[in-house]
C-alpha positions as CSV (number, residue, x, y, z in Angstrom):
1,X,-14.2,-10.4,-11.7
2,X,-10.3,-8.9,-11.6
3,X,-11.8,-5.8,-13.2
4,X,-14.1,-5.2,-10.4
5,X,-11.4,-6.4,-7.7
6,X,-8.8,-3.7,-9.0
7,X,-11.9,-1.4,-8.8
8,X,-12.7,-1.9,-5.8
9,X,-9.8,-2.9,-3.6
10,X,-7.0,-1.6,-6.0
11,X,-8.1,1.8,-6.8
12,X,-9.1,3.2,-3.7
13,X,-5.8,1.3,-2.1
14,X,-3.7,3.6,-4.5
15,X,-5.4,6.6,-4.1
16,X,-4.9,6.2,0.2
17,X,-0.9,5.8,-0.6
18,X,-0.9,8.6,-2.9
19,X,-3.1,10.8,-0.7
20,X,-1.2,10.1,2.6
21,X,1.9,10.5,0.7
22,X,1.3,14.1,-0.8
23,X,0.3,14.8,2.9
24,X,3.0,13.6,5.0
25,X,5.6,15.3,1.8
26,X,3.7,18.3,2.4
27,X,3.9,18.6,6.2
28,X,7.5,16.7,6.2
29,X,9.1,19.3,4.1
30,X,7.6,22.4,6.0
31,X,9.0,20.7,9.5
32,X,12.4,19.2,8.3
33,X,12.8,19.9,4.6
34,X,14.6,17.1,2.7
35,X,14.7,14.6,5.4
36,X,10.8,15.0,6.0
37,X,10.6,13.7,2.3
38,X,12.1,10.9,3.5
39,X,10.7,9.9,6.5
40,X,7.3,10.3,4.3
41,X,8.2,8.0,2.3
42,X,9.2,5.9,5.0
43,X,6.0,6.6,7.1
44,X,4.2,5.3,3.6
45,X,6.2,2.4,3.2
46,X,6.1,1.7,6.7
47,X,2.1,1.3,7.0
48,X,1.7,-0.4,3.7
49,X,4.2,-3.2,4.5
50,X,2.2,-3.4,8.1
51,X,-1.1,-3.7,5.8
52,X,0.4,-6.4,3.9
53,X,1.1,-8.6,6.8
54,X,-1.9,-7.7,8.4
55,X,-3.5,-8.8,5.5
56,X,-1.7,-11.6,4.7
57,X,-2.6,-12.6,8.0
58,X,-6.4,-12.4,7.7
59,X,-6.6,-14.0,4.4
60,X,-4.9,-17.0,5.8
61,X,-1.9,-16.0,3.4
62,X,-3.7,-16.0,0.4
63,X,-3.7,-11.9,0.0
64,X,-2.0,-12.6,-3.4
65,X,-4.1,-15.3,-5.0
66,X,-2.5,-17.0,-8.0
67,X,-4.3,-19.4,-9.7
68,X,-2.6,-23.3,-9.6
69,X,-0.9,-24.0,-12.3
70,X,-1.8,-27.3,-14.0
71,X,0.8,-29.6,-14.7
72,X,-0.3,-33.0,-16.3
């Protein structure tokens, strides 16, 4: 079942980062050059720390699901 959550949830959530930051690089360094290479890795840092929370919030804090350990 992991194989088929990093499929489906993993892979695509990956591809959007890498996507949006090729993007934002792109249009960054035509505007400001070097600092646009920055803020688009800000930008990309920014939104995926947002999606954490957000989902960290939906799933009750459970986003990053570990097994309990058991401990006789």
């Amino acid at each position: 079942m992991a194989g088929f959550a990093a499929t489906v949830g993993g892979v695509p959530l990956v591809l959007a980062h890498v996507i949006g930051l090729v993007l934002l690089s792109r249009i960054g360094w035509r505007v400001w050059r070097g600092a646009g290479l920055a803020y688009a890795a800000l930008a990309v840092a920014a939104a995926s720390i947002v999606g954490i929370g957000v989902g960290q919030l939906l799933f009750g804090g459970n986003l990053f699901y570990t097994a309990p350990v058991f401990v006789p």
